[in-house]
TILO-452873 format. One record per residue (C-alpha): x, y, z. Coordinates in steps of 0.5 Angstrom, whole numbers. Example, Ala and Ser with C-alpha at 12.3 -4.5 7.8 and 13.67 -1.06 7.14 Angstrom:
! residues 2
<tifi X="25" Y="-9" Z="16"/>
<tifi X="27" Y="-2" Z="14"/>
! end
This chain:
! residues 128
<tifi X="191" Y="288" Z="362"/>
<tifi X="197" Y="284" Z="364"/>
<tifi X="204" Y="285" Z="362"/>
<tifi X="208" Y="278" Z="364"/>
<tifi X="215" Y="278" Z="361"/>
<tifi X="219" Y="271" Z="359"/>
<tifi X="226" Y="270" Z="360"/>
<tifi X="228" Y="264" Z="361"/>
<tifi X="235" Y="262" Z="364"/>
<tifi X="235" Y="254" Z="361"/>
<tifi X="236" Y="253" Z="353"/>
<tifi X="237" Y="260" Z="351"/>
<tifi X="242" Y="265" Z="353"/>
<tifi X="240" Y="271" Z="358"/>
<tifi X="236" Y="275" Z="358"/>
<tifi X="239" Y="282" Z="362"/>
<tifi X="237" Y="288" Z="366"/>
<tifi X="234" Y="291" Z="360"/>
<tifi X="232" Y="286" Z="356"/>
<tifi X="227" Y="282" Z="356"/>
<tifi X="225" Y="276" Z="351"/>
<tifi X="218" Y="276" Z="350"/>
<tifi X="212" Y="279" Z="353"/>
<tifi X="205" Y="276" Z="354"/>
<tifi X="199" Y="281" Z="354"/>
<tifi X="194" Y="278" Z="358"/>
<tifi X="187" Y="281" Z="357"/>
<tifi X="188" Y="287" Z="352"/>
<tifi X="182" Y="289" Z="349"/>
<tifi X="186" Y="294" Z="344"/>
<tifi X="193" Y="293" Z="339"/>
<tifi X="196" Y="300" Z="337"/>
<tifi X="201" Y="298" Z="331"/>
<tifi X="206" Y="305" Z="331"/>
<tifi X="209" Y="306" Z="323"/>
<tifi X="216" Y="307" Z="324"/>
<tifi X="217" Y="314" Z="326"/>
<tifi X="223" Y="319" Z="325"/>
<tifi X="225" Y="324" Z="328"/>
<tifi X="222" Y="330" Z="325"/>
<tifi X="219" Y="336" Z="328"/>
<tifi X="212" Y="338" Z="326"/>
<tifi X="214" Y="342" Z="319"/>
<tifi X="218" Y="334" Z="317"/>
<tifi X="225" Y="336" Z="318"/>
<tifi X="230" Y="333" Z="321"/>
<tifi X="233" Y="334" Z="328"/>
<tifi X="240" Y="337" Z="327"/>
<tifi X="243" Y="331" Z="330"/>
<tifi X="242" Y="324" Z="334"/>
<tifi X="240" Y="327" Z="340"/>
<tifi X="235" Y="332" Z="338"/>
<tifi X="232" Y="327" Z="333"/>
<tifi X="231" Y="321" Z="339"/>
<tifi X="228" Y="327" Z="342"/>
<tifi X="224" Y="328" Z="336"/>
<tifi X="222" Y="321" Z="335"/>
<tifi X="219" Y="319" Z="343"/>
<tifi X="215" Y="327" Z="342"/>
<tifi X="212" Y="323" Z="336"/>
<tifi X="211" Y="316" Z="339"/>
<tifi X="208" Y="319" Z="346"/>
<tifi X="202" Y="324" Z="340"/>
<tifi X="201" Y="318" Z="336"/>
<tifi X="199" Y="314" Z="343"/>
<tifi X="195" Y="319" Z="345"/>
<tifi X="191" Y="319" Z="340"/>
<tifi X="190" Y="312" Z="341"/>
<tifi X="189" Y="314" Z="348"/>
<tifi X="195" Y="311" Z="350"/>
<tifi X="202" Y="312" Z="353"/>
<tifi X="208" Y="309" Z="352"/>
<tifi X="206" Y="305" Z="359"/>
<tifi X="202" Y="301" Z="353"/>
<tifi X="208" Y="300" Z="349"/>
<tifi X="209" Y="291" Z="348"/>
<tifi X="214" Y="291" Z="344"/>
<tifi X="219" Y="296" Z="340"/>
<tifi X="223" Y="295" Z="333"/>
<tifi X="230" Y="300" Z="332"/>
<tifi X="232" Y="302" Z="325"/>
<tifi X="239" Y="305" Z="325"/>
<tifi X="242" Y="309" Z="320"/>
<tifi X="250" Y="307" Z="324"/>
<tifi X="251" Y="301" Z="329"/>
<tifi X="254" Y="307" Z="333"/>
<tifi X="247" Y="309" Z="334"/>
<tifi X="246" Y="303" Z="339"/>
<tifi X="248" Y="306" Z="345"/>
<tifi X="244" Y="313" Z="345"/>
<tifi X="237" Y="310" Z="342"/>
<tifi X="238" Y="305" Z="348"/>
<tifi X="239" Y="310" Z="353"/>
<tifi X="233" Y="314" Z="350"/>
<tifi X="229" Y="308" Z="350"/>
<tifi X="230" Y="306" Z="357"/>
<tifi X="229" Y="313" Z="359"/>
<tifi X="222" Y="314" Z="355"/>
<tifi X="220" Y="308" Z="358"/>
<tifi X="221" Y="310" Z="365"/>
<tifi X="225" Y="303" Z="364"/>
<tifi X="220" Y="299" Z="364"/>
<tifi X="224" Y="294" Z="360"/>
<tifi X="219" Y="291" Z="353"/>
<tifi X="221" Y="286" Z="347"/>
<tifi X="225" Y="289" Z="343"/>
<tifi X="230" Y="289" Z="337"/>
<tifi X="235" Y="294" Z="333"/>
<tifi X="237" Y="293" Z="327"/>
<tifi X="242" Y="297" Z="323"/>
<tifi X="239" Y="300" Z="317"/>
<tifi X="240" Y="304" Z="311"/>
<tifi X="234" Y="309" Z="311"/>
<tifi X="230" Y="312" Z="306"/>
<tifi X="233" Y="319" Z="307"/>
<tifi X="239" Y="320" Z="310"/>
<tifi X="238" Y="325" Z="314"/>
<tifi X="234" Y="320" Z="317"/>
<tifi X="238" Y="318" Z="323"/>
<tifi X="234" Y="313" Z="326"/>
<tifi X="226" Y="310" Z="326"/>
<tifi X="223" Y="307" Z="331"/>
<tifi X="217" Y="302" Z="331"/>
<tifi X="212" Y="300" Z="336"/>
<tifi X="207" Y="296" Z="338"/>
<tifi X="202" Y="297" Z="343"/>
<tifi X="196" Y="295" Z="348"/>
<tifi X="190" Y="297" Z="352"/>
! end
């Protein structure tokens, strides 16, 4: 499989060090689509804060891709529902560490989540 990311510099504003606008997947054989996943441990609670839940969350996403065969070096494009656009800046920093830095498509939107204990959810696309 071959991962070719697309930001263009002409008719479409820049793309940055973290942010890609599009990734072409060439020669996957597999597609991996992750349901929003929370941060919740192994009994459904919720991580008591921002940090513990984002660490809950990419625990969560590696067990899912695993059962798939796969890892978060899979992971094509990412989805971020955030209860409070003041989230952005640790759900960022936790994606970036997650993926190594690898930067992937990726959008956050601000969100008000079916439980509010339920901080953040993130979604994912893979490939293999």
């Amino acid at each position: 499989m071959q991962l070719v990311p697309h930001s263009p510099v002409d008719g479409v504003y820049p793309a940055s060090d973290d942010y890609v606008h599009a990734m072409e997947v060439r020669g996957a054989e597999r597609l991996l689509f992750v349901a929003g996943t929370m941060g919740l441990d192994h009994s459904g609670q919720p991580g008591a804060d921002l940090a513990e839940q984002l660490d809950l969350i990419w625990a969560n996403i590696r067990t899912i891709l695993a059962s798939a065969g796969m890892t978060v070096d899979n992971i094509v494009r990412l989805t971020s529902y955030l209860r409070d656009a003041s989230y952005a800046e640790a759900n960022a920093a936790a994606r970036v560490a997650a993926l190594g830095g690898r930067v992937v498509p990726t959008t956050a939107i601000v969100a008000e989540t079916l439980v509010s204990d339920w901080l953040v959810e993130i979604e994912v696309i893979a490939a293999g």
